[in-house]
N, C-alpha and C positions, 0 to 999 in steps of 0.2 A: 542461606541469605544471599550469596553473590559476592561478587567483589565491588567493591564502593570507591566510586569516583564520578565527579562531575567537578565542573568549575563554577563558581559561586552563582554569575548570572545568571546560568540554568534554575538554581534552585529559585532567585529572585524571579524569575518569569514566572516560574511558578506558585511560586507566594501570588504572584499579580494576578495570574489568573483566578487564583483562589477567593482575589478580592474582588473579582468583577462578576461573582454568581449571584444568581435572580433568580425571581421562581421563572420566566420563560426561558433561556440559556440553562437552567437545570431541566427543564420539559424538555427540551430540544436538543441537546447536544449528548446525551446518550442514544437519543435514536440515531442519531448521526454517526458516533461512532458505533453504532450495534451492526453497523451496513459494511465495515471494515471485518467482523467476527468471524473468524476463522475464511475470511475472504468468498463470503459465502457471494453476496452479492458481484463482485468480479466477475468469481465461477458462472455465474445464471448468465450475466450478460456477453460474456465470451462465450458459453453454449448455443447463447440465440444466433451469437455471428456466426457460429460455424454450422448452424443450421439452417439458416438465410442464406440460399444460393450467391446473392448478390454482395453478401457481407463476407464470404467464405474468408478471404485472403485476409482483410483484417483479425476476424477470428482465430484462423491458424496462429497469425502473428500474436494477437494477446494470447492463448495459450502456451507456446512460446516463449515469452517472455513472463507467464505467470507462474509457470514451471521451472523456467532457467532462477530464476529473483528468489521463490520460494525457496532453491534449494540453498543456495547463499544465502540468505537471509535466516531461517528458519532451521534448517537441517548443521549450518558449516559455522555459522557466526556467532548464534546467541549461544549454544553449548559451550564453543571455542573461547569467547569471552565472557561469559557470566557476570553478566552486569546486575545490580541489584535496581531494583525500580525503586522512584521516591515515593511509592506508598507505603512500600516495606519500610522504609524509614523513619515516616512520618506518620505511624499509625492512627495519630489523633485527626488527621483529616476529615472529614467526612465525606465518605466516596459514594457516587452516583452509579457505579457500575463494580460488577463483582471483582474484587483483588486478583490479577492473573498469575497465573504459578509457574510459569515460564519466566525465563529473564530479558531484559527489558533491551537491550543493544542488538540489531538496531529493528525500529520499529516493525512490524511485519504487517499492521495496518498500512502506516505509510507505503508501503514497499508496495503491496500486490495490489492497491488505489492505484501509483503511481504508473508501477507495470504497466497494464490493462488501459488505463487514460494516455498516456504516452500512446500504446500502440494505438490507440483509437487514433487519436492527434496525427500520427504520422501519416494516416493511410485517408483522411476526412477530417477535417479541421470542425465541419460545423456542428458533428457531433462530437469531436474531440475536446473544444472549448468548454463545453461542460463537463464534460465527464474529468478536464482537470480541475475545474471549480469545485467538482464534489470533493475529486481527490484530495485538495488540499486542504476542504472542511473536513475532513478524513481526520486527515495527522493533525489538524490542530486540537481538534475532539480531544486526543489523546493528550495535550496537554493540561488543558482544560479538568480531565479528569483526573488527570493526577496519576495517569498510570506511567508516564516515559519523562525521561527526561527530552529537553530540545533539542540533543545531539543525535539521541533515538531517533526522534519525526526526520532530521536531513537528512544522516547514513539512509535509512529507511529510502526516504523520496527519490535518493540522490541513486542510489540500487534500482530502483524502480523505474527511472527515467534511462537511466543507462540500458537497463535490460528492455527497455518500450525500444528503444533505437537503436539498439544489436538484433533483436527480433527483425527490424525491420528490414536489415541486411541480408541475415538468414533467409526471409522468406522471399525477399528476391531472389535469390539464388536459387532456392529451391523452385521457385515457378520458372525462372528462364531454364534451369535445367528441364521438369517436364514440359513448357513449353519447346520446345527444342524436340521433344522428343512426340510433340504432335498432339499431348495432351491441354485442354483447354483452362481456363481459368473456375470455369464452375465444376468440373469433375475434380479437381484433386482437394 
């Protein structure tokens, strides 16, 4: 089961959300978070930067930071704290997406959205601005469905942005050093 804890307004938000479903926000906002599952979609779009000569350095950087975030997120935090989700709670909801059997703190949709949009944002705003728009239709999906609580979605985001702009330190470094050493921006 987890360990159990939230503070009441969490749970109230999510009552709320629960009151504001319709048949289109139930058509819609499973696909929305199905784009978060297992950070599939992240991974695709960081592939293509690092495959995109002209995208490279962006690319590096969301991997990077979709790597460093997953591993806090995913591998160090949700074992470490075993948070239970309010589905497990509230089993009489009716859920739009299948119950996840991981534990719920802190999000890891949120986290690897965040990631990857962050690093996009840092490196090209005009593709970055979207890509946090999604992000953050991301984590709130996750509300909406009843799988996290609201503290999940910010740790989660708040992981996610942090690791987007440590990335982007790192990969500075990393390029002035091969730059320095003669190599150019599209080889490495």
């Amino acid at each position: 089961m987890g360990n159990v804890f939230y503070f009441q307004w969490e749970l109230d938000l999510l009552h709320w959300f629960q009151g504001i479903h319709n048949g289109f926000l139930d058509w819609i906002v499973p696909k929305i978070t199905f784009l978060g599952n297992g950070g599939w979609f992240w991974i695709v779009v960081t592939l293509l930067l690092l495959i995109l000569p002209f995208n490279r350095k962006m690319g590096v950087q969301a991997a990077i930071s979709l790597i460093m975030t997953v591993i806090i997120c995913n591998v160090i935090l949700k074992p470490s704290i075993m948070r239970c989700r309010p589905c497990w709670l509230e089993p009489d909801v009716q859920m739009l997406v299948s119950i996840p059997k991981d534990y719920s703190f802190p999000s890891g949709h949120s986290n690897a959205s965040f990631a990857v949009a962050t690093a996009i944002f840092t490196r090209n705003k005009k593709l970055g601005i979207p890509a946090l728009v999604l992000a953050a239709l991301i984590a709130i999906s996750r509300l909406y469905v009843f799988v996290h609580w609201p503290t999940d979605v910010l740790a989660g985001s708040l992981i996610g942005i942090c690791g987007g702009i440590t990335s982007f330190f790192i990969v500075n470094f990393i390029y002035k050093k091969f730059n320095r050493n003669g190599l150019d921006d599209a080889r490495v």
